[in-house]
Phi, psi and omega in degrees: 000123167288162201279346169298331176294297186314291181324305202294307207263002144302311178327288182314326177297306193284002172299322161291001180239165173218178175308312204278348217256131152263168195288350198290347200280342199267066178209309165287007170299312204276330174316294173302337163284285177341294196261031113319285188281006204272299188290330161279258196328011168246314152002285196304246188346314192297295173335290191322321168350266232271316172236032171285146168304168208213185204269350194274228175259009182296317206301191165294131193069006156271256165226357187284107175101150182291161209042031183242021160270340205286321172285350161271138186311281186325296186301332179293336161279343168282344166288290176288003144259356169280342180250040150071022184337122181280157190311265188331345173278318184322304195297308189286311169312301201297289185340331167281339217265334184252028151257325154340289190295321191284340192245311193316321191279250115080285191285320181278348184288315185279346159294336201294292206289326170285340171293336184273318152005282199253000159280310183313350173266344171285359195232356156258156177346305218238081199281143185260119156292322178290308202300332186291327195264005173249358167267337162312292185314308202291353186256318183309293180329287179312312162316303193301302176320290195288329179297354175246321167316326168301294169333284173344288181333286204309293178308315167334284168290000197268313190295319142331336167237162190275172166331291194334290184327292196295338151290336181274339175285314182285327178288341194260339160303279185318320203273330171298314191300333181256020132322272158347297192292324168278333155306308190298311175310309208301307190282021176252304170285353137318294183309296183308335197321139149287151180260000000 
């Protein structure tokens, strides 16, 4: 170890002492800083969760993010009279949709299971940081999986319809998000009126 690591780091100790402090106090400085930075990182990590996908209609096989309304039946036939589908585009969809669907279920199983993971490392006396941060990764991993799978979905179908269809599809997709996006306004500046 070089003497600036030694230098730097008696310095950060005695940063924990003053004139009243005897030194036997200074180990609980550093303790109370360690399960400080213990508690922000798991805070940090809890996020990372919180917004990895999940079993609800956000997750892989729910409804959230594009082509993923494409796994509900219904809307995929309310999609598909909208660009008018021949019976044969119909026959080739439901059929991408239902390989789809099987590796998507497949996929929420193992988030489930890493999301029951990683409450149980959060849930001992003592949270072990390499495991929250190799199950973080491993949530990563999985996102990442079903976010091409989705990918996947979507070029499937895509290659089933014609240019035409997929402009017909992307303007009502543009005219719903700014449907959304004015509903979204409308209830924000309610919500601000004063009362």
């Amino acid at each position: 170890m070089s003497t600036t690591r030694v230098a730097s780091r008696d310095s950060f100790r005695d940063s924990f002492r003053d004139s009243s402090q005897s030194p036997s106090r200074t180990p609980r400085a550093l303790r109370l800083l360690v399960a400080t930075a213990v508690i922000a990182l798991a805070g940090g990590l809890s996020q990372t969760v919180l917004a990895a996908p999940h079993d609800g209609h956000g997750g892989p096989g729910g409804r959230s993010g594009p082509g993923m309304g494409l796994l509900d039946a219904r809307h995929a036939e309310r999609l598909l009279d909208t660009v008018n589908a021949t019976p044969d585009q119909r026959a080739q969809v439901q059929q991408i949709l239902q390989a789809a669907k099987a590796d998507m279920a497949a996929q929420r199983d193992a988030s489930r299971k890493l999301h029951q993971q990683s409450q149980a490392v959060f849930a001992q006396p003592t949270v072990d940081a390499r495991a929250a941060e190799a199950l973080r990764v491993q949530m990563l991993a999985q996102h990442d999986q079903a976010s091409k799978r989705t990918l996947q979905l979507m070029l499937d179908v895509s290659r089933v319809l014609t240019p035409e269809q997929r402009k017909t599809l992307s303007d009502r997709m543009t005219q719903r998000r700014a449907m959304m996006e004015r509903h979204r306004a409308e209830r924000d500046s309610a919500e601000r009126a004063p009362r």
